[in-house]
N, C-alpha and C positions, 0 to 999 in steps of 0.2 A: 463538593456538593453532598456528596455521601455519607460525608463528617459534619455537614451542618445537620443535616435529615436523622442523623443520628442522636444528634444532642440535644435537638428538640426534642426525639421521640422520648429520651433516657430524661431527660426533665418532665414531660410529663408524665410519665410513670410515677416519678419521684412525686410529683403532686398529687396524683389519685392514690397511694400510696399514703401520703401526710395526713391526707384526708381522711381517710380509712380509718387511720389510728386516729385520729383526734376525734372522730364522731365513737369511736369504743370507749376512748380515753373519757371523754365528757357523758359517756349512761353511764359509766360503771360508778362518777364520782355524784353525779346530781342527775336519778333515774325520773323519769314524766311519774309524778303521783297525781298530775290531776286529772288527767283521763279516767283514770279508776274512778275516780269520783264520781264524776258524769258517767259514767255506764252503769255503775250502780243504782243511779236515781230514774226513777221512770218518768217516762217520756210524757211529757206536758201536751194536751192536746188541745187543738184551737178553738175557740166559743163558734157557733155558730155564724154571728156575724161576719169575723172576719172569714170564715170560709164562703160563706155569700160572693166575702170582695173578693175573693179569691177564683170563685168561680166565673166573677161576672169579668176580671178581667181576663180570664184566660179564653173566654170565649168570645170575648173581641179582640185578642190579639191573634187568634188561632182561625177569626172568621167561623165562627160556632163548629170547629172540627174540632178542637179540645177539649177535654174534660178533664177536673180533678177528683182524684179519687178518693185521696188521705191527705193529710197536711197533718206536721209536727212542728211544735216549735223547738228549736237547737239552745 
């Protein structure tokens, strides 16, 4: 039993382990450049109308206890 409990454990090691390298392995070769992108660009903000719908739902979903404050769009 001890040698089984064992060889699972030493396999999964090996797998978190594989892991490990393969997510280094894949930034170092093809690093995220489009996030940079989007954090550079400023944040779009929503027209008035949809913040209306925005508010009118959250205050029937919330039973008029919610409110919105800001709204961005992503």
């Amino acid at each position: 039993m001890v040698v089984g409990m064992s060889a699972v454990f030493l396999i999964l090691i090996i797998v978190i382990w594989g892991g490990k390298l393969l997510i280094k392995a894949v930034n170092k070769i093809a690093p995220e450049e489009e996030s940079l992108k989007k954090a550079s660009a400023a944040p779009a903000v929503v027209d008035n109308t949809t913040m209306a719908v925005l508010q009118q739902v959250v205050a029937q979903v919330t039973g008029g206890k919610g409110r919105v404050v800001s709204a961005k769009k992503v």
